[in-house]
Each structure stands twice: as C-alpha cells, then as structure tokens.
N, C-alpha and C positions, 0 to 999 in steps of 0.2 A: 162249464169248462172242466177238462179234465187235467189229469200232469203236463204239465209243460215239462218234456226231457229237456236236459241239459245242465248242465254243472252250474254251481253255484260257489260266493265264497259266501261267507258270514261275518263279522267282522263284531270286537265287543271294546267300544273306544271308550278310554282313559286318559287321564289328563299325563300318566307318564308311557303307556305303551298300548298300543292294540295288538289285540287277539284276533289271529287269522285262522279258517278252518276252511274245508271246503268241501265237497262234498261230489258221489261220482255221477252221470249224466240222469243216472235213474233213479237219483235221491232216497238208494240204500240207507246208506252211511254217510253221517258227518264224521269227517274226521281230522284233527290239529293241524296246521301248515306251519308258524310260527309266530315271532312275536316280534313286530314293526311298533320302534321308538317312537312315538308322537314329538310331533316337531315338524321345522318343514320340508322335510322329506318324507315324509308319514304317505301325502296323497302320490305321490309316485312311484311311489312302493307300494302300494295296493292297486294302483293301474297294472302295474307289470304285473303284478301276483293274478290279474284280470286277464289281462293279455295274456300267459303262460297258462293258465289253466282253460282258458277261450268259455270265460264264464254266461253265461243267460243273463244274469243279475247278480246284485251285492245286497246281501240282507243285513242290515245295522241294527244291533239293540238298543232298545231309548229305553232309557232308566228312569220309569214314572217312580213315584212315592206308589207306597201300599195302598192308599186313596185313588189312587188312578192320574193323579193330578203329577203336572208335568214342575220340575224345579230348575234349579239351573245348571243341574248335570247335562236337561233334556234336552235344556237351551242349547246346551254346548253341541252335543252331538247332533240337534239338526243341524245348526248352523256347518260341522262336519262333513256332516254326511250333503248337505246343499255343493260343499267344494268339490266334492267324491263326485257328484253326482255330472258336473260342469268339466270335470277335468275328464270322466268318460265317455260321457257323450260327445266330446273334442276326440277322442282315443278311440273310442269302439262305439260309435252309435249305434241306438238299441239295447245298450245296455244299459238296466233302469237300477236305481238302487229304492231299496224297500225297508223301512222302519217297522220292525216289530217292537212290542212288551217285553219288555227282559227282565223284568222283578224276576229275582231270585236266581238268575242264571249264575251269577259267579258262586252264588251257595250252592247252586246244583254242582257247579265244577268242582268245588272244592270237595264235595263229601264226593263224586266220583272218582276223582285223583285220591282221597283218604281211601277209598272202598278198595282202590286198586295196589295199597301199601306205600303210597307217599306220603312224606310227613310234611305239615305246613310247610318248615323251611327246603326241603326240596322242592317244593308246589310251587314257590314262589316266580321259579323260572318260565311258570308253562300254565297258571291260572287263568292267564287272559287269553290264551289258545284254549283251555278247556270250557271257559265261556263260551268262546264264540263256537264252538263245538254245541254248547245247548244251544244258545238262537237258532243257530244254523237246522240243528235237527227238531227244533222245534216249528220252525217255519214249514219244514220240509211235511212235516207230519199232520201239519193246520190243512196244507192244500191239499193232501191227498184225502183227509177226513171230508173234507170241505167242498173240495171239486174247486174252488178258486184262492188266487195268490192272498195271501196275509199282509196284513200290515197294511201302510200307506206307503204311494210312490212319490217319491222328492223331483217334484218339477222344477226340470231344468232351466226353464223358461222365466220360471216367478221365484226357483228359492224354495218354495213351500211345498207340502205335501197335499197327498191326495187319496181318497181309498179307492 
C-alpha cells in the first residue's frame, strides 16, 4: 500500500483536555488545531473538528508504560477512542479511528514548545495540541516509511481494535 491522501486529525486524550492537530491531504505537516475539554461534549467536538476538516481518519495516542504493557490510561482511551469511533461512523462512515504508541509524545511536545521559547507556564495552554501534533506526525511518517497505516483500527462493530 502506498499514502492514502487525505487529511487527518490526531488527537492526544486526557482525563482533563484533548489535544487536536491535524494535518494537510498530503501529510506534509502536522500541525495544532486546539484544545477540546474532555467531558461530554469532548465526542462532538472532534466529530465536527472531523466534519470541517473532511478527515480520512482520527489517529488516537494510547499511552502504553515504557514496557509496552498497556495500564489504565490505555484503558481509558480505548474505551474513548471505541465512542469516537461509534459516533463517526454514525457521522461520516468510513471514517476509521487508529490507535498508535504515544510513549513519550507530550515529552516530545514539551521540549518542542521549550525549543520554540515557551515556558512551561505558557505551554500549559497548548501541550495537548502539541502532543497531538507528535502522534499525528508520527503516524503520518510510519505509513510513508512503511507503505501501510500504523496503529490498530477500533472496530466499530465489537469496541476493540484491530491491526
């Protein structure tokens, strides 16, 4: 397989805010969208953020341990990304959402936002756009290396994912 053109968001869920990014048809550039309150308006607000950018897919980070082994961050966010996934395919079928590795991504954000002259307490507004910023162009950069999509797809059907 080669690139699948087309927009993407990426998405980097927390128990108080997700991080939206998104990225252009030809998966140049990830780049920040903003930052959706977790709660429950959280999935309706990344449909639309879906709908307005007329995405391919939603790329979620699952936040394994450094072991590989999944705890009960990962819990939460499949169990997330399963609603995301139920409430798009009701919205825009065809539109799959994909679980990548996110170890390390909000550290990657963080020294990217320091690298770029903000300071933790400025950061604080825009870390979880700058995460989803790395998944997003981390995903982007697997498939191109790769020749096929990353991650696992969250079956709509069963809840559970799949590679």
């Amino acid at each position: 397989m080669t690139w699948r053109r087309g927009r993407r968001l990426g998405v980097d869920v927390g128990d108080a805010r997700i991080g939206v990014a998104s990225c252009d048809p030809d998966g140049l550039i990830a780049t920040p969208v903003e930052t959706v309150a977790a709660g429950p308006q959280a999935i309706a607000r990344l449909v639309a953020l879906a709908q307005e950018y007329e995405v391919l897919e939603v790329v979620a980070g699952l936040p394994l341990g450094m072991s590989g082994r999944e705890g009960p961050a990962a819990i939460k966010v499949r169990a997330f990304a399963g609603e995301l996934a139920v409430a798009l395919d009701a919205a825009m079928p065809g539109v799959s959402v994909r679980l990548i590795d996110e170890r390390l991504s909000t550290v990657a954000g963080q020294a990217q936002l320091h690298a770029s002259g903000r300071t933790t307490k400025s950061s604080r507004a825009v870390i979880d756009q700058a995460a989803a910023v790395v998944i997003l162009q981390s995903a982007i950069d697997a498939e191109k290396t790769r020749g096929t999509a990353p991650g696992e797809v969250v079956d709509v059907t069963k809840g559970t994912t799949h590679e």
